[in-house]
C-alpha positions as CSV (number, residue, x, y, z in Angstrom):
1,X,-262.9,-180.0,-101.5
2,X,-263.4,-176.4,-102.7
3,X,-261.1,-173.2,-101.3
4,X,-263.8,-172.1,-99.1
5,X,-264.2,-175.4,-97.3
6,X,-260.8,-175.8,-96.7
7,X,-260.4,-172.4,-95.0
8,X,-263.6,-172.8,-93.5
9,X,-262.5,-175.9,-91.4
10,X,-258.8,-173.9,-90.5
11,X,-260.8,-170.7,-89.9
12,X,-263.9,-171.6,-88.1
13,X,-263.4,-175.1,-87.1
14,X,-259.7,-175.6,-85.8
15,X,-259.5,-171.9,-84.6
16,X,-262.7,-171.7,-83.0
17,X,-264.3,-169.3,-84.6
18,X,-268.1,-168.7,-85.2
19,X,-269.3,-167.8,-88.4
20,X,-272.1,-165.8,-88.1
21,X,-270.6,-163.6,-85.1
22,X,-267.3,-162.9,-87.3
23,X,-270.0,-161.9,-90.3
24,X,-271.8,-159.6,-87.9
25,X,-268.6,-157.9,-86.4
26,X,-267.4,-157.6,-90.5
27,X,-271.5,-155.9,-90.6
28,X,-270.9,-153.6,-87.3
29,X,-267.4,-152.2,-88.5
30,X,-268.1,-151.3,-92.1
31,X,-271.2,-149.8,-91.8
32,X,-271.1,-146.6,-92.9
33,X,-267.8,-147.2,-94.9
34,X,-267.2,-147.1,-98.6
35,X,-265.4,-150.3,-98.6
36,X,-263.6,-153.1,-96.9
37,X,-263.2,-156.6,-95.5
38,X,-261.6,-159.2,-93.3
39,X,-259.0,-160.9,-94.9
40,X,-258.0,-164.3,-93.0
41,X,-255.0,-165.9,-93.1
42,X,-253.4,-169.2,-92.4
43,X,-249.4,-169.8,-93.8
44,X,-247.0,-172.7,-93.8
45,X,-243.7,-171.8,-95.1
46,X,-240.3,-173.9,-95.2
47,X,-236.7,-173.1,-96.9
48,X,-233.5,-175.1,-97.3
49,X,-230.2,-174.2,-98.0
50,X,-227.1,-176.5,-98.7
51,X,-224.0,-174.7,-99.0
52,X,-220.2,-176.2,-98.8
53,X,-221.3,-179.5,-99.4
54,X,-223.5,-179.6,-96.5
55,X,-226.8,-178.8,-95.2
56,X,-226.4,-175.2,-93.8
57,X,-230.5,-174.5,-92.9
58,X,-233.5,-175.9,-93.0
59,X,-236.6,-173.5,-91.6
60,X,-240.4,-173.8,-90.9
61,X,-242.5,-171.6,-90.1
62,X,-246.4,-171.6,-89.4
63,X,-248.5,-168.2,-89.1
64,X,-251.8,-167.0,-89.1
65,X,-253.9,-164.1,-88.4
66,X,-256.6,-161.2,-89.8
67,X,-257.2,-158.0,-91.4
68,X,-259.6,-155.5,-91.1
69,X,-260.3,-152.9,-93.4
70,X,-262.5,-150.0,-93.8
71,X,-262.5,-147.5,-96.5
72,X,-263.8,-144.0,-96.3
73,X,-263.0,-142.1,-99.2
74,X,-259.1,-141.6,-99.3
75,X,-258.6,-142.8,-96.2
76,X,-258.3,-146.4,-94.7
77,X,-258.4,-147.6,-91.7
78,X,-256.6,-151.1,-91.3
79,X,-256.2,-153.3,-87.6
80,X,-254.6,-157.0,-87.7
81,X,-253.4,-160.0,-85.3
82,X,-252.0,-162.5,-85.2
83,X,-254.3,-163.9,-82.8
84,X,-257.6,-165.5,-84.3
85,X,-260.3,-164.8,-81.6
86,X,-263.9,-163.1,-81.9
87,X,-262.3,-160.6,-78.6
88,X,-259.2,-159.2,-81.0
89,X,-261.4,-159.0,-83.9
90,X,-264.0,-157.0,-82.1
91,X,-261.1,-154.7,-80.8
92,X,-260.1,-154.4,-84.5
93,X,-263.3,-153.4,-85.2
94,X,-263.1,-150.5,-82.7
95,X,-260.2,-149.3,-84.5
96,X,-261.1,-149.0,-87.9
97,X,-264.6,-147.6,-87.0
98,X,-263.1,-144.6,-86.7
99,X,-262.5,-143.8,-90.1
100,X,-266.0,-143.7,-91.2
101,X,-267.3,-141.9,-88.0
102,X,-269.9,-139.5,-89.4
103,X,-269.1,-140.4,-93.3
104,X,-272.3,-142.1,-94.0
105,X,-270.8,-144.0,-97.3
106,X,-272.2,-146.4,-99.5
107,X,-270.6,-149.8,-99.6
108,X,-269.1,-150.4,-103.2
109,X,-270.4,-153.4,-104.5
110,X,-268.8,-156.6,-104.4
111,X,-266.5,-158.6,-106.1
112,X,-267.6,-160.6,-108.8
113,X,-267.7,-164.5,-108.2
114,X,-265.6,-166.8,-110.4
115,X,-265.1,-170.3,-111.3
116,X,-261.7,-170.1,-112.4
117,X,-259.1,-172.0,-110.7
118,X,-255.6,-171.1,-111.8
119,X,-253.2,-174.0,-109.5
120,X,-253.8,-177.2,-107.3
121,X,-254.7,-177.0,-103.6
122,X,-252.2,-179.9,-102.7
123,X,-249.6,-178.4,-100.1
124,X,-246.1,-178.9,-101.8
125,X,-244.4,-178.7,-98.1
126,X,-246.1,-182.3,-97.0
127,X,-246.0,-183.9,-100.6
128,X,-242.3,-184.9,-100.9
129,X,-240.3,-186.3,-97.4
130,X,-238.0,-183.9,-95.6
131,X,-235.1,-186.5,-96.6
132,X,-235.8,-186.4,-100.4
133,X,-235.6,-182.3,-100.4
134,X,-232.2,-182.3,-98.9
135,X,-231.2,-185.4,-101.1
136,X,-232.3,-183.2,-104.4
137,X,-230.4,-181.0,-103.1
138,X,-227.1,-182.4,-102.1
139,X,-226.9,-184.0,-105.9
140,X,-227.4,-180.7,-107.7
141,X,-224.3,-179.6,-105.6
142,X,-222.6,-183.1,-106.4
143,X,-223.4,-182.6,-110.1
144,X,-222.1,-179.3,-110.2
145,X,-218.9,-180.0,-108.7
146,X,-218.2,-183.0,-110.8
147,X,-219.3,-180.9,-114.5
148,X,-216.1,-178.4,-114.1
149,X,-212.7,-177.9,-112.3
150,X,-212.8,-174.6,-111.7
151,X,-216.3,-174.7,-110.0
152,X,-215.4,-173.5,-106.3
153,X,-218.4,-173.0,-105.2
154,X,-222.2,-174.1,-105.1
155,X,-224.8,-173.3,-102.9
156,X,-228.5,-174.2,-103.6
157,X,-231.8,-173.4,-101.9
158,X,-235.3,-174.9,-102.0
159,X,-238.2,-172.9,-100.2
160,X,-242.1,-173.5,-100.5
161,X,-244.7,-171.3,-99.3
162,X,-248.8,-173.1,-98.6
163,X,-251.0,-170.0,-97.8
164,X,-254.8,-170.0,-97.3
165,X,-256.8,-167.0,-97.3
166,X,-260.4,-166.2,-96.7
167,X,-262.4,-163.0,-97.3
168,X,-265.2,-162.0,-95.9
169,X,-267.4,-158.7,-97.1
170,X,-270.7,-157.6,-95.3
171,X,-273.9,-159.2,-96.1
172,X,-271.8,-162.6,-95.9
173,X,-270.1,-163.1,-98.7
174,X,-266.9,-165.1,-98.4
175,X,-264.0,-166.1,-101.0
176,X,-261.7,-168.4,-100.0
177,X,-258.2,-169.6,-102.2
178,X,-255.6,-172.1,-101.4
179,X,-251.7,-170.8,-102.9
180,X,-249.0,-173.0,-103.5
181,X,-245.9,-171.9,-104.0
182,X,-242.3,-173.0,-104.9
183,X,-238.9,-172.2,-105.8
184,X,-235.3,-174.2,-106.5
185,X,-232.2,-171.5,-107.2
186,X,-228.5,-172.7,-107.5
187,X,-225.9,-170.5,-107.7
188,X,-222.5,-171.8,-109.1
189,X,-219.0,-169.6,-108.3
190,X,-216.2,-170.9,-110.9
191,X,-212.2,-169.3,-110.4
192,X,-209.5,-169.1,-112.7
193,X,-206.1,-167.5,-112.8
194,X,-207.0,-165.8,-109.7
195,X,-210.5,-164.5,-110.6
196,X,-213.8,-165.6,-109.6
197,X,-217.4,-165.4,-111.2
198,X,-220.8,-166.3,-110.6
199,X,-223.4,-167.4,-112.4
200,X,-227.4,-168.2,-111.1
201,X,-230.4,-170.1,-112.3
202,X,-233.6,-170.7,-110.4
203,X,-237.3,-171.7,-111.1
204,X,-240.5,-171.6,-109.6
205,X,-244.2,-171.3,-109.8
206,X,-247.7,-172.3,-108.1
207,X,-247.2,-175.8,-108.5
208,X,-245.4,-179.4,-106.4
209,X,-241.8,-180.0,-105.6
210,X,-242.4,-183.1,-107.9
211,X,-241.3,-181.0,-110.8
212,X,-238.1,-180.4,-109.9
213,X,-237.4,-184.0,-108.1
214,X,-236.7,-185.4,-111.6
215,X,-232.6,-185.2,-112.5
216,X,-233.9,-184.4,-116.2
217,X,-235.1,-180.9,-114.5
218,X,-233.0,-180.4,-112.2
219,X,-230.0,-180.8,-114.5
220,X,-230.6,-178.2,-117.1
221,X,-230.8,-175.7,-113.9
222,X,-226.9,-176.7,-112.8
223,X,-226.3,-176.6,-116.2
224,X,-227.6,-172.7,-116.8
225,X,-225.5,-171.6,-114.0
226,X,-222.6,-173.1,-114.6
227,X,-223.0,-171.6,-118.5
228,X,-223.1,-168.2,-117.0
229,X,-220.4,-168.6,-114.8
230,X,-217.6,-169.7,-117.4
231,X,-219.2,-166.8,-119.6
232,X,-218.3,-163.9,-117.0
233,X,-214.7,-165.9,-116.6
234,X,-214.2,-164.9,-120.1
235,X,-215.4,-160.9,-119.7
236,X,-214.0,-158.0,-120.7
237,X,-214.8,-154.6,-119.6
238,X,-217.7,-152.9,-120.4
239,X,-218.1,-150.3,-122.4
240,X,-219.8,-146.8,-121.3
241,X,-221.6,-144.4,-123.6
242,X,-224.7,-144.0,-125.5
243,X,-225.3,-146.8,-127.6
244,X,-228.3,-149.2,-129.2
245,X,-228.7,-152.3,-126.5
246,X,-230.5,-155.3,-127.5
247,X,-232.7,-156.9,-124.6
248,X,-232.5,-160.7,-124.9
249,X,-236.3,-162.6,-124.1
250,X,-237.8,-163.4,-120.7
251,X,-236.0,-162.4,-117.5
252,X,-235.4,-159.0,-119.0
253,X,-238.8,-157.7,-118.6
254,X,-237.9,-157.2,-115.4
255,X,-237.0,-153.4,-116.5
256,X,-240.5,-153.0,-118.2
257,X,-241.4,-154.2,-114.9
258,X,-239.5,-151.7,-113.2
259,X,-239.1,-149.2,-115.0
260,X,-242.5,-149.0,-116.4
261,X,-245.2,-151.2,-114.9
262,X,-245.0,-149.3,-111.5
263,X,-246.0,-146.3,-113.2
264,X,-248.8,-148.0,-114.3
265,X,-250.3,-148.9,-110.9
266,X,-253.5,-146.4,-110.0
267,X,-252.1,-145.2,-106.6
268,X,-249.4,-143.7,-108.9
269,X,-251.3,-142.5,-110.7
270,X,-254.6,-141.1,-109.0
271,X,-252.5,-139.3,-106.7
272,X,-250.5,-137.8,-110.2
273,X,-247.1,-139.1,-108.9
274,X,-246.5,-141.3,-111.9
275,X,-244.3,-140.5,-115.2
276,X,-247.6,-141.8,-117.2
277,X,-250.3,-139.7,-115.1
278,X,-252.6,-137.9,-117.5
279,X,-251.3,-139.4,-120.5
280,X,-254.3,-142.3,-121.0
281,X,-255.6,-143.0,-124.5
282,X,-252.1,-140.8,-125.8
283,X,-248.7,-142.8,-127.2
284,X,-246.2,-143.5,-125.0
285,X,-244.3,-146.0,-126.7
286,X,-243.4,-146.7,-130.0
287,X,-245.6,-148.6,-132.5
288,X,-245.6,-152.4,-132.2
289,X,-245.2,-152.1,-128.2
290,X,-248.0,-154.1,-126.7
291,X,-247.8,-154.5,-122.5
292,X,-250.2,-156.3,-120.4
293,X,-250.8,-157.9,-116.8
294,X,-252.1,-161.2,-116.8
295,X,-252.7,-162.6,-113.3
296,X,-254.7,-165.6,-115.0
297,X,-252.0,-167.9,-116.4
298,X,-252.1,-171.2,-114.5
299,X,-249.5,-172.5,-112.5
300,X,-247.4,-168.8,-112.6
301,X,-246.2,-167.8,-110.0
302,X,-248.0,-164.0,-110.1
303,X,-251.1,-165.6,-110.8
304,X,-253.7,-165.4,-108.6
305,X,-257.2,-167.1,-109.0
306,X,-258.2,-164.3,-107.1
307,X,-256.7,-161.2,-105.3
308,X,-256.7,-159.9,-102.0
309,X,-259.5,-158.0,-102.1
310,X,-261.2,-161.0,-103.7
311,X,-261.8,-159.5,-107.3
312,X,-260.9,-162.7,-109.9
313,X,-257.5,-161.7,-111.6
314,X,-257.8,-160.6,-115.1
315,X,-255.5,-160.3,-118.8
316,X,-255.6,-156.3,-118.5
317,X,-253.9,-154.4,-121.5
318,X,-251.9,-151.3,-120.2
319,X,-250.2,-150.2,-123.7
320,X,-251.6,-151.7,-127.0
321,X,-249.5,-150.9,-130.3
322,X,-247.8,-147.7,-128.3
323,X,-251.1,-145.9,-126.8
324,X,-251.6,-146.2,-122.9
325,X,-254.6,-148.1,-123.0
326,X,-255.1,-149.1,-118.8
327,X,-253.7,-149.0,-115.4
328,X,-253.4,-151.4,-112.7
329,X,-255.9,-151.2,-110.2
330,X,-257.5,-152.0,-106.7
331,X,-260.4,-151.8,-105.4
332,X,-259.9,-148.3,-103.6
333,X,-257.9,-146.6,-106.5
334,X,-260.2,-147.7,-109.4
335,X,-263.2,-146.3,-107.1
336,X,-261.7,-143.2,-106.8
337,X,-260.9,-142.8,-110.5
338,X,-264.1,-144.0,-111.7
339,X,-263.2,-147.2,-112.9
340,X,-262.9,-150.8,-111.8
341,X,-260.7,-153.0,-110.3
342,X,-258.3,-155.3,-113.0
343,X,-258.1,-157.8,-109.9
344,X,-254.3,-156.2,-108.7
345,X,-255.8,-155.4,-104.8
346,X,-252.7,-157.6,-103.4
347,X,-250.9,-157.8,-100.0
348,X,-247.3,-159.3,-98.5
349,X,-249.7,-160.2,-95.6
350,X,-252.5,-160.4,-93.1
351,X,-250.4,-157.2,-91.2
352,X,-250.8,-155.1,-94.7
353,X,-253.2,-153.4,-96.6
354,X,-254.1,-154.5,-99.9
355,X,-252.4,-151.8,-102.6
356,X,-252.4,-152.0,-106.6
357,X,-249.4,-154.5,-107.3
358,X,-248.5,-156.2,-110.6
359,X,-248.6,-160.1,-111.5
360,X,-247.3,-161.6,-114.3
361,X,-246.6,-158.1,-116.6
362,X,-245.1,-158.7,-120.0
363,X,-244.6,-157.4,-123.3
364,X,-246.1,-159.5,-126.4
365,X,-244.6,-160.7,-129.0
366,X,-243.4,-158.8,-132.5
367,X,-242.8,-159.4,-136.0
368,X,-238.9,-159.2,-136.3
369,X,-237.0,-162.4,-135.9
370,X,-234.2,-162.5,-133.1
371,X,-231.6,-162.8,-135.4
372,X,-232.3,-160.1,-137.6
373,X,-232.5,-157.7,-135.1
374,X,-229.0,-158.3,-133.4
375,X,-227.2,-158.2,-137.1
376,X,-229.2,-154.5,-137.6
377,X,-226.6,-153.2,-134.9
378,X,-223.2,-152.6,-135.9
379,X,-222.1,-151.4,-132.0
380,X,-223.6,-152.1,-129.2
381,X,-224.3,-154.0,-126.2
382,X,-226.6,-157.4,-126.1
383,X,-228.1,-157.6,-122.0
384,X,-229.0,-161.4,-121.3
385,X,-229.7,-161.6,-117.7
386,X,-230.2,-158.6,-115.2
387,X,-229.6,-158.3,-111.9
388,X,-230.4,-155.6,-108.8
389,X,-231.9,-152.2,-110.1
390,X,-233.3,-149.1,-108.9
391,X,-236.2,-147.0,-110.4
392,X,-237.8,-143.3,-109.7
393,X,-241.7,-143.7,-110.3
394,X,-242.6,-140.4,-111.1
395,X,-239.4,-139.9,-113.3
396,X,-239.5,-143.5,-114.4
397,X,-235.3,-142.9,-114.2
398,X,-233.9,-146.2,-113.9
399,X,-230.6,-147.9,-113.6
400,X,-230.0,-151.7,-113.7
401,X,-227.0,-153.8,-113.5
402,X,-226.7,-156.7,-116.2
403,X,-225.1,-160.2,-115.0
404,X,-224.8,-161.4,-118.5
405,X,-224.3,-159.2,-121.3
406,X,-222.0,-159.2,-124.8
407,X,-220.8,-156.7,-127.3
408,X,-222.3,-156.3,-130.3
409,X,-219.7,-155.5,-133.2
410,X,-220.8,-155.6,-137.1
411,X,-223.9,-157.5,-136.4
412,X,-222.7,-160.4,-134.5
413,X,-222.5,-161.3,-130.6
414,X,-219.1,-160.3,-129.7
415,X,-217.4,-161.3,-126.2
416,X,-219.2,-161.1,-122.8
417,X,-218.6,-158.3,-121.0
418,X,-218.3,-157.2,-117.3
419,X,-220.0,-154.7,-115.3
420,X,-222.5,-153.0,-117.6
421,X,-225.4,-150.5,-116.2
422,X,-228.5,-149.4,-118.1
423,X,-229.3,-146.0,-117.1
424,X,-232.4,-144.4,-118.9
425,X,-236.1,-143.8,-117.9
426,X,-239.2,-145.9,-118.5
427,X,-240.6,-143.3,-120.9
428,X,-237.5,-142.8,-123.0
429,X,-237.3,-146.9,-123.5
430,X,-240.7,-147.2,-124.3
431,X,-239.9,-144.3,-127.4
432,X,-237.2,-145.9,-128.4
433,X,-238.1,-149.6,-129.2
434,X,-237.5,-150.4,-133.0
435,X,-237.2,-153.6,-133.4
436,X,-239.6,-156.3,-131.3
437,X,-238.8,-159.9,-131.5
438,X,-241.0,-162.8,-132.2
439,X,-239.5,-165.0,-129.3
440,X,-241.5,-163.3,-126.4
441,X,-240.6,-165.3,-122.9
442,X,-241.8,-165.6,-119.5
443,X,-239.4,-165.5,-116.7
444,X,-238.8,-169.3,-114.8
445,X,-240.7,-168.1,-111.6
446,X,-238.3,-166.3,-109.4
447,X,-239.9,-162.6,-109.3
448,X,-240.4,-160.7,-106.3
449,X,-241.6,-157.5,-106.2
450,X,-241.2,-154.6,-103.4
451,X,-243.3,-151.7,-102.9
452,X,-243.9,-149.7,-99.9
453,X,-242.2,-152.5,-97.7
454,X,-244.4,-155.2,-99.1
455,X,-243.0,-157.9,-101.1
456,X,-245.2,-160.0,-103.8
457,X,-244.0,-163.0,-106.0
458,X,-244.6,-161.3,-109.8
459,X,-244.2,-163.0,-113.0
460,X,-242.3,-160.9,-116.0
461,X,-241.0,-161.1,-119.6
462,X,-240.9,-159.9,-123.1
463,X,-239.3,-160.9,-126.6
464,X,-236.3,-159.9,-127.6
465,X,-236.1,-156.1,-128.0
466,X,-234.1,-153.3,-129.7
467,X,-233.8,-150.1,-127.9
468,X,-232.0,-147.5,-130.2
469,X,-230.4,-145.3,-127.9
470,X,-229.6,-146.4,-124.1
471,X,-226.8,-144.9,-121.7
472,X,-224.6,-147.9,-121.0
473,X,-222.2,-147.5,-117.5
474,X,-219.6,-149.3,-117.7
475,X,-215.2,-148.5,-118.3
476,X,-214.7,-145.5,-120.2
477,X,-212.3,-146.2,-123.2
């Protein structure tokens, strides 16, 4: 059954509604307006969490609703419910009407069509019994427990998302997708001689519980934790100071994400707020650095067959070799600059607005091997695994907190230290990468990414890098 007949029957069948009445209010409230469309809704969502040996929550939720949109130049006007009915959609059109009162626009041309499916349609929430989630569960806690002594505490959580979305556009064409979505974290707390430390592993993507049912999956994610946890019981303090920092592969990118991809979205940058405005087609990073956004990698959990303005998601390069090559866009933004949308229109909901939002954005692969790049640093600091972290788009200033990291002394991984900070900005890093690794990772599937009060599941990652000169927070010595 395709995505559009599947939405069709929870859209127009089990709501109620008619098709061609909802296609002519879609025709009666964008006429006149640049752009737009309805964007339809229907969620199932469901999280677990077992803490102190025992089932603490278990949540589901079902929700549903519209979004109307019309575009008139820079400004939008946007009207949702959560109530499916022809009456609150005709309201809604009385609303957004009155941003193209008088504009006379011409509607921008549709998205183009695509046959590309990136994940199943199956819903992950009714594949696997209510009794067999809390079982996997309760025996990642049990194995845990029974790995170490000085494991004091586990707490693990399951949660699954099944959304179905259906656009519609005037002139009555429709694009419909089916999203899976799911994600197993356990975190592990491990104490010794009166101290405590944590370590945390988690996985996800578009894809069935059934991959993670299995204990040979499972397993390596207790494992991970409990690996990082006995490696903070060991830390020493961090040192502070400029210094080079090595970025390990995969969950790292989440700085390029930060600290860089944001500046690369076109609100950012039509509205000239971004560190990287003005600067296309110039160098902004050093030679060898290649970043893109690929929202067409199947089963990821930033992919998106197509986006929520309906454009089909798309590998866009932003920097290639160092020189700022592209920008993320929507629909609106690209319009306004002249260009097209890269398929990044996305939304936390039917109650939002589409903006420009990343989805899987990751830096390829070098020539330098891993090894070689950690013995060309005689002091410094390795970062493994980060944490929480702020950034300033239109300085691209940063400052994350690492959760694993080591010394670097004479070339070789010292011991793991505590309570390191990266403060730089986005720019600076980009300048100073001298080193890119051959082992270029994707994260396991736990990014989510806020902007504007909207929250997205995103995809990072990146090789191992060297950055030569980094301000590292830590314990003055």
């Amino acid at each position: 059954m395709t995505d559009l007949a599947v939405t069709d029957k929870l859209f127009f069948e089990r709501a109620g509604l008619h098709l061609g009445r909802v296609e002519a209010i879609v025709d009666d409230s964008l006429k006149g307006a640049d752009d737009g469309e309805m964007f339809l809704e229907y969620r199932q969502s469901e999280s677990l969490l077992f803490d102190d040996e025992r089932l603490k929550s278990a949540s589901f939720d079902t929700s549903q609703g519209f979004g109307l949109r019309a575009v008139s130049g820079e400004t939008t006007g946007y009207a949702h419910a959560s109530e499916l009915s022809e009456d609150a959609m005709r309201r809604a059109a009385e609303t957004v009407k009155t941003v193209r009162a008088g504009h006379g626009g011409t509607l921008a041309a549709a998205p183009a069509g695509t046959n590309l499916q990136l994940y199943g349609d199956d819903n992950p929430l009714t594949r696997v019994d209510f009794a067999d989630k809390v079982k996997l569960l309760a025996d990642m806690d049990a194995y845990a427990r029974g790995r170490d002594e000085r494991v004091s505490q586990v707490t693990v959580s399951l949660s699954g998302v099944w959304q179905a979305v259906q656009i519609l556009r005037p002139g009555g064409l429709r694009l419909g997708d089916i999203r899976p979505l799911v994600r197993l974290n356990v975190s592990v707390v491990c104490s010794s001689g009166g101290r405590m430390e944590t370590g945390s592993y988690g996985a996800g993507g578009r894809v069935d519980y059934e991959r993670y049912l299995e204990p040979e999956s499972w397993k390596g994610f207790v494992d991970e934790a409990l690996r990082q946890a006995l490696v903070n019981l060991e830390s020493v303090p961090a040192p502070a100071g400029e210094m080079p920092v090595v970025l390990g592969p995969g969950w790292p990118g989440i700085l390029l994400h930060e600290a860089i991809g944001h500046g690369l979205e076109g609100d950012f940058n039509r509205k000239k707020t971004s560190a990287f405005s003005g600067l296309m087609g110039e160098r902004v990073a050093a030679p060898g650095v290649t970043v893109v956004d690929d929202g067409t990698m199947h089963d990821r959990r930033g992919s998106l067959t197509i986006d929520d303005e309906g454009t089909p998601a798309q590998n866009t390069v932003l920097i290639e070799d160092g020189i700022l090559t592209g920008l993320i866009q929507d629909r609106m933004n690209a319009r306004l600059m002249g260009t097209r949308s890269t398929g990044n229109g996305r939304r936390q909901s039917f109650a939002h607005a589409p903006m420009p939002r990343m989805t899987n954005t990751y830096m390829m692969a070098g020539r330098e091997d891993p090894e070689d790049i950690i013995r060309s640093v005689d002091k410094g600091v390795y970062a493994v695994t980060f944490g929480g972290g702020q950034v300033d788009i239109t300085s691209g200033k940063f400052v994350f907190s690492c959760t694993e990291a080591y010394l670097i002394e004479g070339g070789r991984i010292g011991p793991p230290v505590k309570g390191a900070t990266l403060i730089g900005s986005g720019p600076d890093v980009l300048g100073c990468v001298s080193m890119v690794g051959t082992d270029m990772e994707l994260d396991p599937g736990i990014g989510t990414c806020g902007k504007e009060g909207q929250g997205v599941p995103v995809g990072v990652g990146q090789p191992t890098i060297k950055v030569d000169q980094l301000t590292v927070g830590g314990t003055a010595v």
